[in-house]
C-alpha positions as CSV (number, residue, x, y, z in Angstrom):
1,X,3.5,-33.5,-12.4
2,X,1.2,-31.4,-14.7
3,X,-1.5,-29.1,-13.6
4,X,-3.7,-27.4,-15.7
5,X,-6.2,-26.1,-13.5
6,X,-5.9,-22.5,-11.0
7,X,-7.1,-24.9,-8.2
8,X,-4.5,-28.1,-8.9
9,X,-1.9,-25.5,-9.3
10,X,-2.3,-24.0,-5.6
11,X,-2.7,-27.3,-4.6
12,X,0.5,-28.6,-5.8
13,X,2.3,-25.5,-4.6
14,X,1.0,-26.0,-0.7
15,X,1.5,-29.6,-1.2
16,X,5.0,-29.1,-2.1
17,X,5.9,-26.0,0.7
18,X,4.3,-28.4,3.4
19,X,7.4,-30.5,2.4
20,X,9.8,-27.8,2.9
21,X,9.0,-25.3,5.7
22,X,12.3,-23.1,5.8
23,X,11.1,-21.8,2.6
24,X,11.6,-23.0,-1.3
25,X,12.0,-20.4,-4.4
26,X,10.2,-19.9,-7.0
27,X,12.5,-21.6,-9.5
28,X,12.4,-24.6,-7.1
29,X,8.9,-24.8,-6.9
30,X,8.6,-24.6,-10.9
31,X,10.8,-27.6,-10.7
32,X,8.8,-29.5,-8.5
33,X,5.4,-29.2,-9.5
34,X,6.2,-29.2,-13.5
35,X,4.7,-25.6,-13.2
36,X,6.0,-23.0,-15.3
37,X,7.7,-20.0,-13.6
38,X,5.4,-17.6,-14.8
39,X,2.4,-19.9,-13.4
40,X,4.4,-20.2,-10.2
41,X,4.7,-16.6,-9.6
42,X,1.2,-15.3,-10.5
43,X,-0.1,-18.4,-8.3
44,X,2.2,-17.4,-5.5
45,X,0.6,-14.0,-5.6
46,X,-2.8,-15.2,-5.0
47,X,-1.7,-17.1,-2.4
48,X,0.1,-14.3,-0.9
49,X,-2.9,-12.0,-1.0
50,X,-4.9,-14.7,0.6
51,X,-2.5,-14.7,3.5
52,X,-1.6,-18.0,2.5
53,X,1.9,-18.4,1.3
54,X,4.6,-15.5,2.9
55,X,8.2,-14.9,2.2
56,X,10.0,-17.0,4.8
57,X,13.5,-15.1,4.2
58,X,15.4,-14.1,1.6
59,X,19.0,-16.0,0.6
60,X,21.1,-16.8,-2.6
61,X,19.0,-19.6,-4.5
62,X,21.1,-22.7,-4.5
63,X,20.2,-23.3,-8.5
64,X,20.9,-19.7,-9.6
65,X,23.1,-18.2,-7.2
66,X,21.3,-15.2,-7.0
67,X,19.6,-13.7,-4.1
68,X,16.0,-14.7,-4.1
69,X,12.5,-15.1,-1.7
70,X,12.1,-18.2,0.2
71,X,8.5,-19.1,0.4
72,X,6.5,-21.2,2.9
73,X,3.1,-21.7,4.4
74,X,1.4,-20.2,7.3
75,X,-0.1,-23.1,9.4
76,X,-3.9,-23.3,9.3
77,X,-5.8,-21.5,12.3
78,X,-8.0,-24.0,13.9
């Protein structure tokens, strides 16, 4: 998947944390959308400081072995 648009990007990032909600990594995200990392990470923070996307836990990421934030999405308030 590409996206080349702010709004796409945060799209494809909930999209893809919806699917997996003990948490994914950054690097796992850039894998799955087709995001770069550096996208990933700046996206993450806006979605962070909208209250959107919070660090789930933190654990040893299965691709790099190194200790890194899980991610996931706070469930809409209805």
């Amino acid at each position: 998947m590409e996206y080349n648009n702010y709004t796409g990007q945060r799209k494809a990032i909930i999209a893809v944390l919806q699917l997996h909600p003990s948490g994914f990594t950054r690097l796992q995200l850039a894998r799955a959308t087709g995001i770069e990392r550096a996208t990933i990470c700046r996206r993450v923070a806006e979605l962070r400081d909208s209250g959107r996307v919070f660090v789930h836990h933190s654990d040893l990421d299965p691709i790099t072995n190194t200790k890194a934030e899980f991610l996931a999405i706070k469930p809409l308030q209805i």
